[in-house]
Backbone as XML, in Angstrom:
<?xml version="1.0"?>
<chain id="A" units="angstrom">
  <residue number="1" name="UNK">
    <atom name="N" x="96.945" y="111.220" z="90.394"/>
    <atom name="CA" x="97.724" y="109.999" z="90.351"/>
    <atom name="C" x="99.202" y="110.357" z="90.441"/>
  </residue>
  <residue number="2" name="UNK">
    <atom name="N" x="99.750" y="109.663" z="91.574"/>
    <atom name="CA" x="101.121" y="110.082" z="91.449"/>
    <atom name="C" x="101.855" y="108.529" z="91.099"/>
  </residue>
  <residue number="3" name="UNK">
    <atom name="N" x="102.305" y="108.164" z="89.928"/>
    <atom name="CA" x="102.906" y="107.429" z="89.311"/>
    <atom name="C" x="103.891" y="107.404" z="88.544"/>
  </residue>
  <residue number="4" name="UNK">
    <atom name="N" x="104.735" y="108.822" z="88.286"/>
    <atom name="CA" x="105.509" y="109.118" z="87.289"/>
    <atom name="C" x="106.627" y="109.445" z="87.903"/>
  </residue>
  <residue number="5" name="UNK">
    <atom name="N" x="107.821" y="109.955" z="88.017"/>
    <atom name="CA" x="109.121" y="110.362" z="88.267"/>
    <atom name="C" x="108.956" y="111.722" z="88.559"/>
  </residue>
  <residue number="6" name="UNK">
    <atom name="N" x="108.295" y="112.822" z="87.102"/>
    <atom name="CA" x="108.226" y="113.926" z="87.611"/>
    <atom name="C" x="106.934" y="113.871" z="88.574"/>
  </residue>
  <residue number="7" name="UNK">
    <atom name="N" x="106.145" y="113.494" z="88.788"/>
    <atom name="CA" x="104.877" y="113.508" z="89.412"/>
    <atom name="C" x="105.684" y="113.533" z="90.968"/>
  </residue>
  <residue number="8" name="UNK">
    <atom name="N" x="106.321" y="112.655" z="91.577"/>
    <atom name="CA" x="107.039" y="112.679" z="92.893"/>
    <atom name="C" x="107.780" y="114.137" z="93.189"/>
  </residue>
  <residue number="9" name="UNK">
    <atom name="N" x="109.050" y="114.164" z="92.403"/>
    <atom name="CA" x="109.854" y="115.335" z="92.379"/>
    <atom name="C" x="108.958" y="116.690" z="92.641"/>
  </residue>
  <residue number="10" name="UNK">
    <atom name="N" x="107.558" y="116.790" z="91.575"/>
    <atom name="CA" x="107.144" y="117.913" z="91.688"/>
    <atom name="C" x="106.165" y="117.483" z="93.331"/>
  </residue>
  <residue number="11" name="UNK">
    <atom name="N" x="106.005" y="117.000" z="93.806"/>
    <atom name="CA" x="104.914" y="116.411" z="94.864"/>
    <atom name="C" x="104.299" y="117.526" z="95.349"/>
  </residue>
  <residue number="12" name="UNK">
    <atom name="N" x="105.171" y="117.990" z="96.443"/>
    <atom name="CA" x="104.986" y="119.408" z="96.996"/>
    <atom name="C" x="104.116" y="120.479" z="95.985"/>
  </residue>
  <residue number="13" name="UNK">
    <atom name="N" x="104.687" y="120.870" z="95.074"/>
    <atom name="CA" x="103.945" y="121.660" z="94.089"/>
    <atom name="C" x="102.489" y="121.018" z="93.664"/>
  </residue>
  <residue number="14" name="UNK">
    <atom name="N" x="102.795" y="119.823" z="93.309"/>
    <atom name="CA" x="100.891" y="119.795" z="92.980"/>
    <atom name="C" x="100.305" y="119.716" z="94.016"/>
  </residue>
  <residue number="15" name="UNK">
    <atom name="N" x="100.561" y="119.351" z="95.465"/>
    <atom name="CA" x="99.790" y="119.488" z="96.422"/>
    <atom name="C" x="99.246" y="121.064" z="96.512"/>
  </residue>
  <residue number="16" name="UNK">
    <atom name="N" x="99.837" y="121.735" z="96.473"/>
    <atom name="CA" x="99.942" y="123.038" z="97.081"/>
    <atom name="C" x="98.519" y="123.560" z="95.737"/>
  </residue>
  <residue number="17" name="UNK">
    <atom name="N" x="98.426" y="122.922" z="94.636"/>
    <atom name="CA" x="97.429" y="123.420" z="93.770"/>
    <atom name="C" x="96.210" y="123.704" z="94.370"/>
  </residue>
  <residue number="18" name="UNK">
    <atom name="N" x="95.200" y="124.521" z="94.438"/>
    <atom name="CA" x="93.807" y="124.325" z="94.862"/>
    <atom name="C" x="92.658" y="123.122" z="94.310"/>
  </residue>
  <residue number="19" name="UNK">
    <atom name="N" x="93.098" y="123.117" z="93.047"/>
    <atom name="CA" x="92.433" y="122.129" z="92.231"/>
    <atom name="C" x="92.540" y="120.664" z="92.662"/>
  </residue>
  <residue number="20" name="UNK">
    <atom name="N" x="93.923" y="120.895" z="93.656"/>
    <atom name="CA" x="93.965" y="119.012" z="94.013"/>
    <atom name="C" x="93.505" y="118.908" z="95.252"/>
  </residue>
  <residue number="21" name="UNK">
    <atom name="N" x="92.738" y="118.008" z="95.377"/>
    <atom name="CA" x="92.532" y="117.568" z="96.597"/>
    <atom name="C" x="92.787" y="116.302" z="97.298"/>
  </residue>
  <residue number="22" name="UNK">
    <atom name="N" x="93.646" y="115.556" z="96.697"/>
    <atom name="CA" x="94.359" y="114.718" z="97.201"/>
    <atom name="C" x="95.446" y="113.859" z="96.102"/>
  </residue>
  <residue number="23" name="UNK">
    <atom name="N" x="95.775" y="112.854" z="96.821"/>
    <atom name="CA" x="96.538" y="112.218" z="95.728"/>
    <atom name="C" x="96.475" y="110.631" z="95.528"/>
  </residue>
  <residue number="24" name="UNK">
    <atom name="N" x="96.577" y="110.130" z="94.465"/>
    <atom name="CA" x="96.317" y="108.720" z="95.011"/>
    <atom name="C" x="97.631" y="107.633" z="94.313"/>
  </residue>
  <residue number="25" name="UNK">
    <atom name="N" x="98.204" y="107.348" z="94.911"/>
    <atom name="CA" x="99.440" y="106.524" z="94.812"/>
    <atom name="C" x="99.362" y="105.621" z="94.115"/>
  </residue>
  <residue number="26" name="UNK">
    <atom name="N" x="100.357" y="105.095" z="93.101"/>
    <atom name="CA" x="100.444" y="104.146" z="91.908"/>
    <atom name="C" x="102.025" y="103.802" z="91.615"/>
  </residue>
  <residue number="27" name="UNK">
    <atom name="N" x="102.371" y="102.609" z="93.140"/>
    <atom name="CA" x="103.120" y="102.500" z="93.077"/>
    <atom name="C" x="103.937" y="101.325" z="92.491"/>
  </residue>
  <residue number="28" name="UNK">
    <atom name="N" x="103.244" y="100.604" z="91.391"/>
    <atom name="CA" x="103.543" y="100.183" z="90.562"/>
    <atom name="C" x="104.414" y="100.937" z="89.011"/>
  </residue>
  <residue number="29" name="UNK">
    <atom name="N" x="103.550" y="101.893" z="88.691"/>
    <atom name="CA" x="104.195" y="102.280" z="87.716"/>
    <atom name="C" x="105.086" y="103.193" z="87.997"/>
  </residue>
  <residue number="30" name="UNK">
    <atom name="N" x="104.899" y="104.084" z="89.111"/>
    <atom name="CA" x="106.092" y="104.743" z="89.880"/>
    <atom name="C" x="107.724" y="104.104" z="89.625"/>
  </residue>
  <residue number="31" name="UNK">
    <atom name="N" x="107.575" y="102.675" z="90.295"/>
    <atom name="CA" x="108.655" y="102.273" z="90.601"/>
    <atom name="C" x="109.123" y="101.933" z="89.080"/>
  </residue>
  <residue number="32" name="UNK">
    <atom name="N" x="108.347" y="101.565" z="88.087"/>
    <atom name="CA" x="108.646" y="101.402" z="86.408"/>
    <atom name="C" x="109.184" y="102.698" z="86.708"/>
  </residue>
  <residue number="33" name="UNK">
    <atom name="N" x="108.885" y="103.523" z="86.073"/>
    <atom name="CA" x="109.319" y="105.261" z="85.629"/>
    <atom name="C" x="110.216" y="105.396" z="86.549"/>
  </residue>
  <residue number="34" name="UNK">
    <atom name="N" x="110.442" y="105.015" z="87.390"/>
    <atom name="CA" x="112.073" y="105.560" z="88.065"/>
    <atom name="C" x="112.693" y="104.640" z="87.958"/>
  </residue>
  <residue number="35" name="UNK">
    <atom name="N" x="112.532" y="103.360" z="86.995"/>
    <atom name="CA" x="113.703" y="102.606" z="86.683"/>
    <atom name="C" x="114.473" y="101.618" z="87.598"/>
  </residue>
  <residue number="36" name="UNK">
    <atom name="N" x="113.393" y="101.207" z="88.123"/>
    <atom name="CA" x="113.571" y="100.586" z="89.680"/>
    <atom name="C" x="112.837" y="98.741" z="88.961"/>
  </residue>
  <residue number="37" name="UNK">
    <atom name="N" x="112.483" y="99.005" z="87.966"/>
    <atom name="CA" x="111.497" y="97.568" z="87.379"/>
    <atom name="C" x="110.552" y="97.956" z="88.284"/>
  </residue>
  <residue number="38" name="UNK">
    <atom name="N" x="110.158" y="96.011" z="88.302"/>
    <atom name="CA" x="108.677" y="96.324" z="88.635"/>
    <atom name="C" x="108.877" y="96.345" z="90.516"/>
  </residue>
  <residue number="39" name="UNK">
    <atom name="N" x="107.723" y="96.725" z="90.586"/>
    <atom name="CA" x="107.344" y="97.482" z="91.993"/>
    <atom name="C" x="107.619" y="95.768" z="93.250"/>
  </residue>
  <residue number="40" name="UNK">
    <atom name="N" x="108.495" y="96.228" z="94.253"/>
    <atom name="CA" x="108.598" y="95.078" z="94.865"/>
    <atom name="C" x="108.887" y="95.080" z="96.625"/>
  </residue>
  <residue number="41" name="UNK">
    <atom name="N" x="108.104" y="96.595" z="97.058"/>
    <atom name="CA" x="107.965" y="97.064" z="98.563"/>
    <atom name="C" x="109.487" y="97.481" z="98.910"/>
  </residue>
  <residue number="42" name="UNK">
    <atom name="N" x="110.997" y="97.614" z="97.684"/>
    <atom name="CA" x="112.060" y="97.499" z="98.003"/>
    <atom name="C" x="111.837" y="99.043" z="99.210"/>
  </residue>
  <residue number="43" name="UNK">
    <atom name="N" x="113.475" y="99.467" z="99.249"/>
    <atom name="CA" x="113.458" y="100.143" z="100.406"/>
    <atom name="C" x="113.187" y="101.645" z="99.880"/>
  </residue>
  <residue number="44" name="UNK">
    <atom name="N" x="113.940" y="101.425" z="98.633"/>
    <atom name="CA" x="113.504" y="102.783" z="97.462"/>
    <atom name="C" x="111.712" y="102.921" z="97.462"/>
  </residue>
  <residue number="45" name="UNK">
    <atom name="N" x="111.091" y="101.878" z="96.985"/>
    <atom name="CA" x="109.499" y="102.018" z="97.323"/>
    <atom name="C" x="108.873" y="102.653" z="97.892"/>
  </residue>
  <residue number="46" name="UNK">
    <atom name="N" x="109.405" y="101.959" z="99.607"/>
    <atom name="CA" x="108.928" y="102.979" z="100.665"/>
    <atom name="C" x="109.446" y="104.462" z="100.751"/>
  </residue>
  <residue number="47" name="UNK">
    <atom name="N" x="110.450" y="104.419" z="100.429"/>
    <atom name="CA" x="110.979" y="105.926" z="100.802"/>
    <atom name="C" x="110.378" y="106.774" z="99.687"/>
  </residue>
  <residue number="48" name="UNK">
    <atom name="N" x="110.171" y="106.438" z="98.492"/>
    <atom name="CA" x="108.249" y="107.459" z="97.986"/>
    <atom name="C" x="107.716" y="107.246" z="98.288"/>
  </residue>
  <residue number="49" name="UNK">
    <atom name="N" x="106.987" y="106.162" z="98.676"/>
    <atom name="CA" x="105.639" y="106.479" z="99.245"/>
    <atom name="C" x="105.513" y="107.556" z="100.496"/>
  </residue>
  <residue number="50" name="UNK">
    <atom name="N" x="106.835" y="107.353" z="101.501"/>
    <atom name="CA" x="107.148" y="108.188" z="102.852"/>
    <atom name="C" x="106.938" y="109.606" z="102.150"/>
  </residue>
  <residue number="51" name="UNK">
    <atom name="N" x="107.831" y="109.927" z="101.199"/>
    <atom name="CA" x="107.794" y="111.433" z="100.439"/>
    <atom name="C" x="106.261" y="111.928" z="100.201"/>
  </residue>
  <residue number="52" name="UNK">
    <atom name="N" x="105.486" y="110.640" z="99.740"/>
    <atom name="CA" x="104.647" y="111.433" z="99.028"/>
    <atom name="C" x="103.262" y="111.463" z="100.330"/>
  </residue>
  <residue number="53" name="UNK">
    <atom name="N" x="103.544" y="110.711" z="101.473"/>
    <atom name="CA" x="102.874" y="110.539" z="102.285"/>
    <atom name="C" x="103.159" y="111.992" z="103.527"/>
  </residue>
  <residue number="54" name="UNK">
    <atom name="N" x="104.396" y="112.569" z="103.603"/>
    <atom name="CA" x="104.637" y="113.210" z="103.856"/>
    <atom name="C" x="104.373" y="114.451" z="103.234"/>
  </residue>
  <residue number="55" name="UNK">
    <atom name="N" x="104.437" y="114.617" z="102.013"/>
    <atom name="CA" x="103.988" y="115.819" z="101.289"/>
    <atom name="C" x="102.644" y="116.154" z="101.753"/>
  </residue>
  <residue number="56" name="UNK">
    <atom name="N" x="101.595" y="115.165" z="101.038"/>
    <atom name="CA" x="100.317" y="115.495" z="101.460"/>
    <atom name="C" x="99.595" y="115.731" z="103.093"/>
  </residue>
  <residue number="57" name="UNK">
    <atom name="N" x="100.242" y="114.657" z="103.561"/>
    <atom name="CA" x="100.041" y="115.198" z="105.296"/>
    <atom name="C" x="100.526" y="116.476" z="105.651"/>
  </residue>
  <residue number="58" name="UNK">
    <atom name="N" x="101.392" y="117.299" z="105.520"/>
    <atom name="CA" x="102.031" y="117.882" z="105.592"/>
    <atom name="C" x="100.833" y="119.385" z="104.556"/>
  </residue>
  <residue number="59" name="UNK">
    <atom name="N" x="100.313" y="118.957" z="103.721"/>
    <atom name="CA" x="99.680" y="119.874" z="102.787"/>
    <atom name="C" x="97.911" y="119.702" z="103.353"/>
  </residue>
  <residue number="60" name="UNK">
    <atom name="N" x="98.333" y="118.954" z="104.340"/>
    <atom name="CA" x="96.453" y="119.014" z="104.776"/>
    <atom name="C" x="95.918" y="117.898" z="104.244"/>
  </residue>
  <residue number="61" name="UNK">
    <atom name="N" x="96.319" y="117.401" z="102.818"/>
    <atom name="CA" x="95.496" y="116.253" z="101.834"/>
    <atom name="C" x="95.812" y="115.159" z="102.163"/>
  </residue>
  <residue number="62" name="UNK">
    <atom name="N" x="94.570" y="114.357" z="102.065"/>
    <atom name="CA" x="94.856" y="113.071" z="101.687"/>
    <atom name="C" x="95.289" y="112.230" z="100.892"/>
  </residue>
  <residue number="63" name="UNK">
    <atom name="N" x="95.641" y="110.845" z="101.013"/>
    <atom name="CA" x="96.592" y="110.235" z="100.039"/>
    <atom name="C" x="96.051" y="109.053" z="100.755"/>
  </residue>
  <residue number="64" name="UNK">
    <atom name="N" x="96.070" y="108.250" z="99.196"/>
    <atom name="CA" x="95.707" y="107.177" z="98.924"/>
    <atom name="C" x="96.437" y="106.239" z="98.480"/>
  </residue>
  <residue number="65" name="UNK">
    <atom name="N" x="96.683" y="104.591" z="98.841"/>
    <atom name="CA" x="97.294" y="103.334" z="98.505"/>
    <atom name="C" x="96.794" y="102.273" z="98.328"/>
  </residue>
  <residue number="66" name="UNK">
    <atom name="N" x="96.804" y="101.730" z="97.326"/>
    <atom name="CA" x="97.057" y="100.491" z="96.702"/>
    <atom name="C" x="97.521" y="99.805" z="97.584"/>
  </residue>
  <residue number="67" name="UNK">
    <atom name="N" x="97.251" y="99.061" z="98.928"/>
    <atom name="CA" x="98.076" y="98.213" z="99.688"/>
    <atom name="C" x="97.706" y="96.690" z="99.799"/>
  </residue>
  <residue number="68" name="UNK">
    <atom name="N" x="98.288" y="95.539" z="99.065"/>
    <atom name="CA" x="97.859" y="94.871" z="98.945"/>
    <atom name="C" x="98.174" y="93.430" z="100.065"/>
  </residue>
  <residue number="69" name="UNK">
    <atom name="N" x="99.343" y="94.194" z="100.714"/>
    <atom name="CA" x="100.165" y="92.885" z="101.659"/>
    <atom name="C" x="100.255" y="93.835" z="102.627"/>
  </residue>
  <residue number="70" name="UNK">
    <atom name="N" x="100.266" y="93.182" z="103.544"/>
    <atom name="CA" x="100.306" y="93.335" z="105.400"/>
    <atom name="C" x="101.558" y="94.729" z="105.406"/>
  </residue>
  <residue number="71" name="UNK">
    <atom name="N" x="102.318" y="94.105" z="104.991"/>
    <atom name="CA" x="103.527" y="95.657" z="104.690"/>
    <atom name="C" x="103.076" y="96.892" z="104.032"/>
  </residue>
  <residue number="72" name="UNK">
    <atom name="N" x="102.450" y="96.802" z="103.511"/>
    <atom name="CA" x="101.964" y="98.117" z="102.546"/>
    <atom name="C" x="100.719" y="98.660" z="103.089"/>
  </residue>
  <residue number="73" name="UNK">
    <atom name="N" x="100.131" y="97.772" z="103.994"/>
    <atom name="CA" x="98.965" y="97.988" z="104.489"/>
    <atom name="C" x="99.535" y="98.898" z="105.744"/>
  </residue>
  <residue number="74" name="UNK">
    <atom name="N" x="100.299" y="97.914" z="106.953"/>
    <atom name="CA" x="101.121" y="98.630" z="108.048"/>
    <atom name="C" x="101.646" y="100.118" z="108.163"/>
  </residue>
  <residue number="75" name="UNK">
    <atom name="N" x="102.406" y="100.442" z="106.803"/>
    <atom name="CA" x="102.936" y="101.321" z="106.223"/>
    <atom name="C" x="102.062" y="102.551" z="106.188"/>
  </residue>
  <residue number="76" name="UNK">
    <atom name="N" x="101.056" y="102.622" z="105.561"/>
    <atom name="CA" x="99.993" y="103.259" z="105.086"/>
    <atom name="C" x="99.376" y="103.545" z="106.458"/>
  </residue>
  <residue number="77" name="UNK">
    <atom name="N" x="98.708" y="102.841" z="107.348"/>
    <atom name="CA" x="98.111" y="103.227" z="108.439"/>
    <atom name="C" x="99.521" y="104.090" z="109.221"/>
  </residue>
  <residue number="78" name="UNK">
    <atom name="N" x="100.576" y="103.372" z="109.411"/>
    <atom name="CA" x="101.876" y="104.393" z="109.909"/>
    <atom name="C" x="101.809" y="105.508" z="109.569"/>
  </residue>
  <residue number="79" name="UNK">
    <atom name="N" x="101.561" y="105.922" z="108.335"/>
    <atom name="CA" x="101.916" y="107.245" z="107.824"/>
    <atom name="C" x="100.938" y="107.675" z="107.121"/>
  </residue>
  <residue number="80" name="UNK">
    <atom name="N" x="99.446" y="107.700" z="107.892"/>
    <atom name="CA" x="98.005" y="108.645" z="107.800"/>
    <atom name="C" x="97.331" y="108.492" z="106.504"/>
  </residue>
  <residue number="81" name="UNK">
    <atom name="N" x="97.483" y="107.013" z="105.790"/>
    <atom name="CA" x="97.240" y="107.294" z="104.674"/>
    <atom name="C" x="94.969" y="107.546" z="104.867"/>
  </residue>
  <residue number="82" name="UNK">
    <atom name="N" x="94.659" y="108.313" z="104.358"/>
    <atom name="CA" x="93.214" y="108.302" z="104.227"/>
    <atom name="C" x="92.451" y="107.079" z="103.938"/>
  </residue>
  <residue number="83" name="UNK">
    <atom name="N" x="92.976" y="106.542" z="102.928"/>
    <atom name="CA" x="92.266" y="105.734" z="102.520"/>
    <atom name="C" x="93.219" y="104.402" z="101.914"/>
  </residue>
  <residue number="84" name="UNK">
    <atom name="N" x="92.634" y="103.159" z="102.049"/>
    <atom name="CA" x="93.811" y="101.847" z="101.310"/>
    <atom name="C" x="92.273" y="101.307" z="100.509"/>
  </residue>
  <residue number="85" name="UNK">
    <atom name="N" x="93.272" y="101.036" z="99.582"/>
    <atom name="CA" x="92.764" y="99.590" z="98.624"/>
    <atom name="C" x="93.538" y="98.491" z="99.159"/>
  </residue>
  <residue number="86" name="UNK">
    <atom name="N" x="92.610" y="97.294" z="99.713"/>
    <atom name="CA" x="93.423" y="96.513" z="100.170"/>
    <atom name="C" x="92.737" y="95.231" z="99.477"/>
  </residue>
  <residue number="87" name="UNK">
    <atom name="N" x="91.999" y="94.918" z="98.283"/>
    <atom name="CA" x="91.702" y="94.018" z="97.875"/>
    <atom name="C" x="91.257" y="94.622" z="96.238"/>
  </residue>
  <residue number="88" name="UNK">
    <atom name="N" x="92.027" y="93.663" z="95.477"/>
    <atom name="CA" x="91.124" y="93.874" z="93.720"/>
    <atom name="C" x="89.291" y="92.968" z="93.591"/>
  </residue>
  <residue number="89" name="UNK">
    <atom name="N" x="88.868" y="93.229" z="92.643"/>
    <atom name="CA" x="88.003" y="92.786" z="92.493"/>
    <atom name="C" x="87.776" y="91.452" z="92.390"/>
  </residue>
  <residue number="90" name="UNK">
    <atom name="N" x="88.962" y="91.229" z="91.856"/>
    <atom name="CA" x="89.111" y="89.570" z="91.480"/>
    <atom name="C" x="88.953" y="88.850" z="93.242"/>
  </residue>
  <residue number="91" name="UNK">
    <atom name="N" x="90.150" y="89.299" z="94.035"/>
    <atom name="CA" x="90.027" y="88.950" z="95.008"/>
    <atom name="C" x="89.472" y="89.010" z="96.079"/>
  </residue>
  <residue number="92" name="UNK">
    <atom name="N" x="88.572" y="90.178" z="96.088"/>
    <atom name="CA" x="87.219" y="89.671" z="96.668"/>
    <atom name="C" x="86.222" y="89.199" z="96.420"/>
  </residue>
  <residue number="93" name="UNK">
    <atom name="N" x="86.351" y="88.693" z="94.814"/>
    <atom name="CA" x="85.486" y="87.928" z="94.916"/>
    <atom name="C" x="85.831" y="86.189" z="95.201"/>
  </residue>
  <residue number="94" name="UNK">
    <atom name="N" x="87.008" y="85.913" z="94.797"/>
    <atom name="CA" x="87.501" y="84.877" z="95.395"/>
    <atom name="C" x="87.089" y="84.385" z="97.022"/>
  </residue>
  <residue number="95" name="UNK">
    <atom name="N" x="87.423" y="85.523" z="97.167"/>
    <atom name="CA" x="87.181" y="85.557" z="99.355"/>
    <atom name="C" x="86.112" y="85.258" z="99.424"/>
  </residue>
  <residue number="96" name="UNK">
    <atom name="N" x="85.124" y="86.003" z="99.046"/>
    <atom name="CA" x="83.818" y="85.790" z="99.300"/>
    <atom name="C" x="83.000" y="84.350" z="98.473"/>
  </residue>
  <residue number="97" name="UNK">
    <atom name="N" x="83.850" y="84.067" z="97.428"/>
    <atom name="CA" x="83.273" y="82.209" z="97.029"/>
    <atom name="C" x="83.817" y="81.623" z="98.114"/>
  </residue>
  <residue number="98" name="UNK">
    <atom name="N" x="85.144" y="81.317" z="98.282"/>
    <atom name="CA" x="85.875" y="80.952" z="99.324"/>
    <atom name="C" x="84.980" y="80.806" z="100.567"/>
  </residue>
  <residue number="99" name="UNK">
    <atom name="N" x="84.767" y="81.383" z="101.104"/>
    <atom name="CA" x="83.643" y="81.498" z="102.507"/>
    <atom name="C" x="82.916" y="80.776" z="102.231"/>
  </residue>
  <residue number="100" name="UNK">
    <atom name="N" x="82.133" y="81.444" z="101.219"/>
    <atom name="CA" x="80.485" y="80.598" z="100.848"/>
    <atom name="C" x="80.569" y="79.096" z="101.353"/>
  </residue>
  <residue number="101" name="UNK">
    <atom name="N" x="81.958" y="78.953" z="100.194"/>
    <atom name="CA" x="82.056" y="77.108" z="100.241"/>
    <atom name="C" x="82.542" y="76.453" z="101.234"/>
  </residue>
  <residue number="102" name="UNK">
    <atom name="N" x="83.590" y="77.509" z="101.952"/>
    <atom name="CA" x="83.763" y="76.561" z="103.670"/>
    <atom name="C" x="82.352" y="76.182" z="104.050"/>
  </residue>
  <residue number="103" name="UNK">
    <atom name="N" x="81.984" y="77.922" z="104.279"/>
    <atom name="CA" x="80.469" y="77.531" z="105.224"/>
    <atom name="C" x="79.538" y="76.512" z="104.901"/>
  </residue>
  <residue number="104" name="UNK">
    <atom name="N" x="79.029" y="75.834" z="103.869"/>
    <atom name="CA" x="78.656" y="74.959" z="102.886"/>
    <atom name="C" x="79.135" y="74.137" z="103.338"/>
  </residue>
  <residue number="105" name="UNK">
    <atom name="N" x="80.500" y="73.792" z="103.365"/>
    <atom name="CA" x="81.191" y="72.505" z="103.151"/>
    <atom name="C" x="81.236" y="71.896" z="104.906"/>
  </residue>
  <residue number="106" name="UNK">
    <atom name="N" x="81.312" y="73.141" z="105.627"/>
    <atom name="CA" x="81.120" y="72.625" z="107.762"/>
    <atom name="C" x="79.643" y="72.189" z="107.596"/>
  </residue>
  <residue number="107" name="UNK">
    <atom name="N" x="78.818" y="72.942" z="107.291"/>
    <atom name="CA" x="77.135" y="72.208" z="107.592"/>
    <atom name="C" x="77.327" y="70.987" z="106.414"/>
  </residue>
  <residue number="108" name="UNK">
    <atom name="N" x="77.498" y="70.594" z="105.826"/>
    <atom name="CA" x="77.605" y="69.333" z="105.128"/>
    <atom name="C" x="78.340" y="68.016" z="106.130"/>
  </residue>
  <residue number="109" name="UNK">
    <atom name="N" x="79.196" y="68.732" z="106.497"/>
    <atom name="CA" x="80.034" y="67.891" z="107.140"/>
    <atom name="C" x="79.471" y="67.513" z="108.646"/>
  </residue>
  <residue number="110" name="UNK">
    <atom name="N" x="78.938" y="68.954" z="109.129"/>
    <atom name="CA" x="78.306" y="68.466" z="110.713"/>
    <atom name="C" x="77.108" y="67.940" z="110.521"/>
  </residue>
  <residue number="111" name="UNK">
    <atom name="N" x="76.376" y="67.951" z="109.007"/>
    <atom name="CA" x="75.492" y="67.208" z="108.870"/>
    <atom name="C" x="75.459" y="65.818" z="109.061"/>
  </residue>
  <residue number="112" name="UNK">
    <atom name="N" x="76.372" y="65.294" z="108.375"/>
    <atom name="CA" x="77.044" y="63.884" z="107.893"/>
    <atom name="C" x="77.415" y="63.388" z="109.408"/>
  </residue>
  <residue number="113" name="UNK">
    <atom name="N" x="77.895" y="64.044" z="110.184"/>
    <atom name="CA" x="78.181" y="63.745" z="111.823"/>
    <atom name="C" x="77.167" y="63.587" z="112.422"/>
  </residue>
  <residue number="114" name="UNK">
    <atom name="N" x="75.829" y="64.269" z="112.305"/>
    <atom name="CA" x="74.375" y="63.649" z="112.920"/>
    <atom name="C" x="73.743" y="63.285" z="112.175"/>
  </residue>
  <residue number="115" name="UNK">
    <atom name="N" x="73.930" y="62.475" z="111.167"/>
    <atom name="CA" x="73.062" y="61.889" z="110.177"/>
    <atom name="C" x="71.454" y="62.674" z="110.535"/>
  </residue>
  <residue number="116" name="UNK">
    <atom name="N" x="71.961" y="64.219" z="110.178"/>
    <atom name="CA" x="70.241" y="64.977" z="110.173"/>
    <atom name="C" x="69.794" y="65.275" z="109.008"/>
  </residue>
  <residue number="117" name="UNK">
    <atom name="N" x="71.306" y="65.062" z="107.927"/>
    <atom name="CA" x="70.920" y="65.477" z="106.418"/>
    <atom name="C" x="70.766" y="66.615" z="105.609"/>
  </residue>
  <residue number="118" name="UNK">
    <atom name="N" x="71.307" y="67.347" z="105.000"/>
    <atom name="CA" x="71.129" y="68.732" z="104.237"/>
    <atom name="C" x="69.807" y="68.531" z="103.502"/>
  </residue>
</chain>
């Protein structure tokens, strides 16, 4: 987890460990611990994530993001990330009620248009 102040600074060095095999970005509390408040894609943001995206590419490893908006997502595919989180649990499950009930709610409705009846 790279989330801390020294965790960035040292980047390079824990990559280079054998024991790590990748890293996975937490750029929420990152941007807390460097005193930046809370995490808000500013320009400081990106330019760790670039560091730490660069470190590990650069070290062979993969690296991982938390990308939750089209920017963070963009970003991440830009700069090789392995792998994104691009949805919490909550919100896929939202998505997936969401659907259910469109789909539900068009056959109800194209029902009601040919009086064929659900």
């Amino acid at each position: 987890m790279i989330e801390d102040a020294g965790a960035i600074e040292q980047i390079e060095d824990i990559l280079a460990l054998d024991t790590v095999d990748g890293v996975f970005v937490g750029p929420s509390d990152l941007s807390l611990r460097r005193e930046r408040g809370a995490y808000s894609r500013t320009d400081a943001d990106f330019d760790d994530l670039a560091r730490i995206a660069a470190a590990a590419n650069g070290a062979g490893k993969p690296w991982l993001l938390p990308a939750w908006s089209p920017e963070e997502q963009r970003f991440a595919v830009d700069h090789g990330a392995d792998q994104l989180a691009v949805v919490m649990e909550h919100g896929a499950l939202k998505a997936g009620f969401a659907a259910a009930h469109a789909g539900i709610s068009n056959l109800v409705r194209e029902s009601a248009l040919t009086g064929s009846g659900v």
